[in-house]
C-alpha positions in Angstrom: 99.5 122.5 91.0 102.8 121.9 89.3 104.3 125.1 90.4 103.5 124.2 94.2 105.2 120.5 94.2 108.2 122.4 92.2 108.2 124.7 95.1 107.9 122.1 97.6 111.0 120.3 95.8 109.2 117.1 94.5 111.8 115.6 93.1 110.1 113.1 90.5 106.6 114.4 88.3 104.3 112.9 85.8 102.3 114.4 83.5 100.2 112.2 81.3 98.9 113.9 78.6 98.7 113.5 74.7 98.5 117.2 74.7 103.0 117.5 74.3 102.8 120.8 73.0 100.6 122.4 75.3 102.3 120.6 78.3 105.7 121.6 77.5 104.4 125.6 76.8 103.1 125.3 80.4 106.6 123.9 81.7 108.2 126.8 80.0 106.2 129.3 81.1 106.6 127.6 84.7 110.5 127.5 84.4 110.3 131.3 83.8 108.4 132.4 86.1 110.3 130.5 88.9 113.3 131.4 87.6 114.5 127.4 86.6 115.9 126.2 84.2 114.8 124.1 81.8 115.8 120.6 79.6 114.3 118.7 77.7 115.1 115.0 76.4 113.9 113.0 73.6 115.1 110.0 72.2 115.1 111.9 68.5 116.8 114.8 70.2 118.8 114.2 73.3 119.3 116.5 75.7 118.5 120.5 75.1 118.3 123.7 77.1 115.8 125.9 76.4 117.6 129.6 76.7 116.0 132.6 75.4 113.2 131.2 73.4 114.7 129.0 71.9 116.3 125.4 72.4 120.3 124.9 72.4 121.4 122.4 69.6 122.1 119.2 71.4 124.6 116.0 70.4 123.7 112.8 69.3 125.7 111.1 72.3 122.5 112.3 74.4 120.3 109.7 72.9 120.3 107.0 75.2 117.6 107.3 77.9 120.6 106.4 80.4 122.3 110.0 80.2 119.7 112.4 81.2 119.3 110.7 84.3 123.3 110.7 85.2 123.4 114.2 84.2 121.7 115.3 86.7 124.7 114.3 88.9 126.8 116.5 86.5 126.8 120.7 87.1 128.3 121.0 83.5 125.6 119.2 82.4 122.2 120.1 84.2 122.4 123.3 86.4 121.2 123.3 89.7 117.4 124.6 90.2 116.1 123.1 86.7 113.2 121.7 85.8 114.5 118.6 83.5 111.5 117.0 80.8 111.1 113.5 79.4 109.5 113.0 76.8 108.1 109.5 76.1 109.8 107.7 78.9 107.3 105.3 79.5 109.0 102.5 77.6 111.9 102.9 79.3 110.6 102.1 82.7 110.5 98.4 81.9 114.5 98.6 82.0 116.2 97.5 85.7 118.6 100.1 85.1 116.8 102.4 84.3 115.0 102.4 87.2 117.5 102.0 89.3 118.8 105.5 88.0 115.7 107.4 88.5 115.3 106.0 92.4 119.2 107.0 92.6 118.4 110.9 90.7 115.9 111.8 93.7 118.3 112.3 96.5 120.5 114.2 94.6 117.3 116.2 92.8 116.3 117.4 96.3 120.3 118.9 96.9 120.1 120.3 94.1 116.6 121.6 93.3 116.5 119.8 90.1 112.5 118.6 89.4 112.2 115.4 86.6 109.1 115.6 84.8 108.2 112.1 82.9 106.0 114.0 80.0 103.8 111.8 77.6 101.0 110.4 76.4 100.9 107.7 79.0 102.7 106.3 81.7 102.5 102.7 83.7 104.8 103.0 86.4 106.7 99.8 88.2 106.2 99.0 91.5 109.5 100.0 92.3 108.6 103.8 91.1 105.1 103.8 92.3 105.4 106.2 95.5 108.9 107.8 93.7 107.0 109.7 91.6 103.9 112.2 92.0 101.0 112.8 89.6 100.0 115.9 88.3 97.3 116.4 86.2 96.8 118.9 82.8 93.5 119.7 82.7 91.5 119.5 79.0 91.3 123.5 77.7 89.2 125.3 80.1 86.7 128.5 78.8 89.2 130.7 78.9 92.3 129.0 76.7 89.3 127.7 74.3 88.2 131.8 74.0 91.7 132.5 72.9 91.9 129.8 70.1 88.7 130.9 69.0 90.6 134.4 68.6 93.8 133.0 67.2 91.6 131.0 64.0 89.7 134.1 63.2 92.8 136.2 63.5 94.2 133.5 61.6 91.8 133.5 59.3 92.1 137.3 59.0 91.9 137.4 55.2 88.0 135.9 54.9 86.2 139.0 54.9 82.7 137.3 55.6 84.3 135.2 58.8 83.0 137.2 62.0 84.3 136.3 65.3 81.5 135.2 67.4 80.6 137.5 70.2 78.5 137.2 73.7 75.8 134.6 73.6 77.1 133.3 69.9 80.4 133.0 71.2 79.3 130.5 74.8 77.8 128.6 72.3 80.7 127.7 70.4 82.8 127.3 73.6 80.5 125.5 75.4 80.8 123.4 71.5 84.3 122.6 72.1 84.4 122.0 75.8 85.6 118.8 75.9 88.3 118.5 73.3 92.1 118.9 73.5 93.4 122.0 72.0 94.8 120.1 68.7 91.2 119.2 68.6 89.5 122.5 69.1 92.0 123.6 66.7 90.8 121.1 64.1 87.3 121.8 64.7 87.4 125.4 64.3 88.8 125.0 61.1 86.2 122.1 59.7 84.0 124.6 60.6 85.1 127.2 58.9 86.0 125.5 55.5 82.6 123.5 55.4 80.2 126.9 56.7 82.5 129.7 56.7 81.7 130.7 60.1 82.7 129.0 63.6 79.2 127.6 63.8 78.2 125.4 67.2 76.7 122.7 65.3 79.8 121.9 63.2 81.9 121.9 66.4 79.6 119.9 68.6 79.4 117.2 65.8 83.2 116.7 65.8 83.5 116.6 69.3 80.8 113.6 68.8 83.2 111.9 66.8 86.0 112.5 68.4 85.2 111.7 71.7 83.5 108.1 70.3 86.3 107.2 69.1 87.5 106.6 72.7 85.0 104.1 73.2 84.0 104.8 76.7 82.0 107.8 75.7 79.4 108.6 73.5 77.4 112.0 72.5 73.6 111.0 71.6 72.1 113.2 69.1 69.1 115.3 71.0 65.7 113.9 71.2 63.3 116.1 69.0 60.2 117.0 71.2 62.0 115.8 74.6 59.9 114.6 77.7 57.2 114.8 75.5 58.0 111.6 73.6 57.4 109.8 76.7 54.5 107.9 77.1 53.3 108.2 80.8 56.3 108.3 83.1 54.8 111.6 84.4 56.8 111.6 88.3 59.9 111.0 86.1 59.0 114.1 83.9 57.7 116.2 86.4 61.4 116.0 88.5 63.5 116.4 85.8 61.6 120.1 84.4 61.4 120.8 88.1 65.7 119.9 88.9 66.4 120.7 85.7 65.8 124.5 86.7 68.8 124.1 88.8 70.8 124.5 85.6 69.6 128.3 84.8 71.5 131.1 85.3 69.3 132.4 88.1 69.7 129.6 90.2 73.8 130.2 89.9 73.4 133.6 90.6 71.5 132.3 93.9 73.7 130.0 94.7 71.8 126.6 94.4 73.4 123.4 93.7 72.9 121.6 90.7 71.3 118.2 90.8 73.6 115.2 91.1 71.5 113.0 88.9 68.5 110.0 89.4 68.4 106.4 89.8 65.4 104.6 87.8 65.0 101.0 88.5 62.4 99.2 87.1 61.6 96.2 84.3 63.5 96.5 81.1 61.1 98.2 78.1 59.1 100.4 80.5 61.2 103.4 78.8 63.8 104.6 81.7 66.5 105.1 79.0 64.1 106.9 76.5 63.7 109.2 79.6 67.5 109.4 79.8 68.0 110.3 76.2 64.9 112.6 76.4 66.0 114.3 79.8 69.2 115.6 77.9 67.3 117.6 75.5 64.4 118.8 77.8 67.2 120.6 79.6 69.0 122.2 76.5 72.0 120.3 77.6 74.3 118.2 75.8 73.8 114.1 76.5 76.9 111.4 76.7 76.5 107.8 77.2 79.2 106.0 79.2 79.7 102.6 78.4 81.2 100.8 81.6 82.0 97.7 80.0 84.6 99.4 77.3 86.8 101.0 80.2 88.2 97.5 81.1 91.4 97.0 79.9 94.0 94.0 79.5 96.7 95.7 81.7 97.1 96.3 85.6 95.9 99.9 86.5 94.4 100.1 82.6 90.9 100.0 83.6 91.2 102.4 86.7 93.0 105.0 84.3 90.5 104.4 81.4 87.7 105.4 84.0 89.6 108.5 85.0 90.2 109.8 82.0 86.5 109.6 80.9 85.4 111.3 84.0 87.6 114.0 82.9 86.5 114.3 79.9 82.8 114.8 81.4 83.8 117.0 83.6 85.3 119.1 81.0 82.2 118.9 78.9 80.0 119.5 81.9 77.4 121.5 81.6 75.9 118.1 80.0 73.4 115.4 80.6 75.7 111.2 81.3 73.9 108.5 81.1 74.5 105.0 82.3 72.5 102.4 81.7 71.5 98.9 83.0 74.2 99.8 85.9 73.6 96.7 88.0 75.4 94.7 84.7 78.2 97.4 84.4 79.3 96.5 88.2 78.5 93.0 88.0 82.0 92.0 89.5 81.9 94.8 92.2 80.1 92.6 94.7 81.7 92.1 98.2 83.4 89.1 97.6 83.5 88.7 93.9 87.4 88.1 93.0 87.2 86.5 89.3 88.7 89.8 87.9 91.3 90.1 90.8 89.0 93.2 92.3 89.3 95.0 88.6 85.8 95.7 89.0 85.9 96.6 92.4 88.8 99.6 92.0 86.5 100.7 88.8 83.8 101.0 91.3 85.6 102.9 93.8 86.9 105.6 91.5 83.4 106.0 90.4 81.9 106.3 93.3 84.6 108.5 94.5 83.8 110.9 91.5 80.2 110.5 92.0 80.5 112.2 95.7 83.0 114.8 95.2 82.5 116.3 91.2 81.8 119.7 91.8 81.4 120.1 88.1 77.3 120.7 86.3 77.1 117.0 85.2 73.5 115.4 85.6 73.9 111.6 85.9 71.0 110.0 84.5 71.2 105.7 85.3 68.9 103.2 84.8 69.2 99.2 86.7 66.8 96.6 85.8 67.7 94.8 88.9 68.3 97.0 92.2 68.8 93.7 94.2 71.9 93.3 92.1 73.3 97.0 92.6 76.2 97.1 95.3 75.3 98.9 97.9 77.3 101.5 98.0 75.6 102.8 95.5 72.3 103.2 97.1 73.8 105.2 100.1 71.9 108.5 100.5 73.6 111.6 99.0 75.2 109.5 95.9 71.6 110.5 94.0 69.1 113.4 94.7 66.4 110.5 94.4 66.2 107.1 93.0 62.6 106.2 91.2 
């Protein structure tokens, strides 16, 4: 997507990420292959040019956040067709000035072909900036990138004579293990793994990524259910849907073509065991489960709890194949209700992104929810087609 809106001549991007290094490898690779040029600023650093693989020294009177944006107004500085990187900006958006220099920088970006991209680990823009600038998303490590640091650790790791690089079905395991993680992470993983088994073992990884991805607070990976649907006690309409959807999953019914399930509804009185099924569904399908925890996405800030939502979806989809559980939803939308305002429509906008990623995911992610109280669910999210069937 990047390499479109720099062909389209966007003049302002974002790319919120905590993945720096990776971003700014994909921003090189971009400038060379579209023949740009390419800066990037720091407030350690200044301004450099990368030329050749490698980055020109730079002078400490490029500091100030100020001077990258004026150099763009300067050919000596900032050659027309570039692609100049911020790094960290974020703070810098509170300042008037500031501002005022990056809504000035766009006309003359378009003249000259000259792309800003605001690069960091997050990113709350003004008002002012809000439809200045254009998002543009870095995906978590896809099967691919995670296949090749698998091969760079055991090439790495060259000198272990008893470390084997997984191959075929051993090998999906450990990337399906490490979907979910950014690359630092998959790169820490593979090496706990190594040091504590001395082989890239799936079980090592996939307890990491537990912990890693807890430590967000949204999310949560539940430890698999010995036995499965069998630890149910009755329940057997429940049971019977979820072995018969859950062949939807299977490699046979890709090959066909069928959809995979979108997920159940289960209302009913607390204690009759809908989120024992939940727990119990993810291991009946061989399929790793994640709790999301509603509640924990709302944040003190304006836009906080829409981006906090976001950014767990991702990282669901990016586990995906895998099992997410909700539970007592009516309570997690409590303030979604058509009329509710005591959290200024927080709950509302959580809703909506939710339900917007709810109908249009595309990615393997069984959604397994449970409401106490479907009197008290907004109705939006009883519409047919948001669930396969509600129980």
């Amino acid at each position: 997507m990047i390499r479109q809106k720099l062909d389209a001549n966007y003049p302002i991007l974002s790319m919120t990420t905590p993945e720096e290094a990776r971003a700014e490898l994909l921003l090189i690779r971009t400038a060379e292959a579209t023949k740009r040029n390419l800066y990037v600023w720091s407030v350690t650093r200044g301004l450099r040019e990368f030329v050749k693989g490698g980055y020109k020294a730079s002078s400490t009177e490029f500091l100030d956040p100020q001077i990258p944006l004026k150099a763009v107004q300067d050919k000596d500085l900032v050659k027309d067709r570039s692609i100049l990187v911020l790094m960290d900006f974020n703070p810098y958006l509170k300042d008037p000035l500031v501002i005022r220099l990056l809504r000035d920088a766009t006309g003359v970006c378009k003249d000259r072909l000259i792309t800003i991209v605001l690069l960091g680990p997050a990113l709350d823009l003004p008002i002012d900036l809000q439809r200045e600038i254009s998002a543009v998303d870095l995906e978590l490590p896809g099967e691919k990138e995670i296949e090749q640091l698998i091969e760079a650790t055991h090439a790495a790791n060259s000198s272990r004579k008893d470390l084997h690089l997984p191959q075929g079905e051993a090998l999906n395991r450990v990337i399906e293990a490490a979907k979910g993680l950014t690359t630092t992470e998959i790169e820490n993983a593979l090496a706990l793994s190594i040091v504590t088994t001395r082989q890239l073992t799936p079980k090592v990884i996939a307890e990491e990524k537990a912990r890693v991805i807890k430590i967000s607070g949204a999310l949560e990976v539940l430890k698999p259910l010995e036995g499965g649907l069998d630890m149910v006690g009755g329940l057997a309409g429940i049971k019977d849907w979820v072995a018969t959807r859950g062949r939807a999953f299977s490699a046979e019914a890709k090959a066909y073509g069928l959809h995979t399930p979108k997920g159940v509804l289960i209302v009913g009185i607390p204690g009759t065991g809908k989120s024992l099924s939940a727990k119990a569904a993810g291991a009946a399908l061989g399929l790793p489960t994640l709790r999301l925890d509603i509640g924990s996405l709302f944040g003190s800030l304006v836009g906080d709890s829409e981006a906090n939502t976001r950014s767990a979806l991702k990282t669901v989809d990016a586990v995906a194949p895998c099992v997410l559980m909700i539970d007592e939803l009516e309570k997690a939308f409590a303030g979604s209700a058509a009329g509710a305002s005591h959290d200024s429509g927080v709950s509302s906008r959580v809703l909506g992104t939710f339900l917007g990623w709810l109908q249009d995911h595309e990615s393997p992610v069984f959604l397994f929810a449970t409401a106490n109280n479907v009197s008290a669910l907004p109705p939006e999210l009883l519409r047919r087609g948001r669930w396969d069937t509600m129980m």
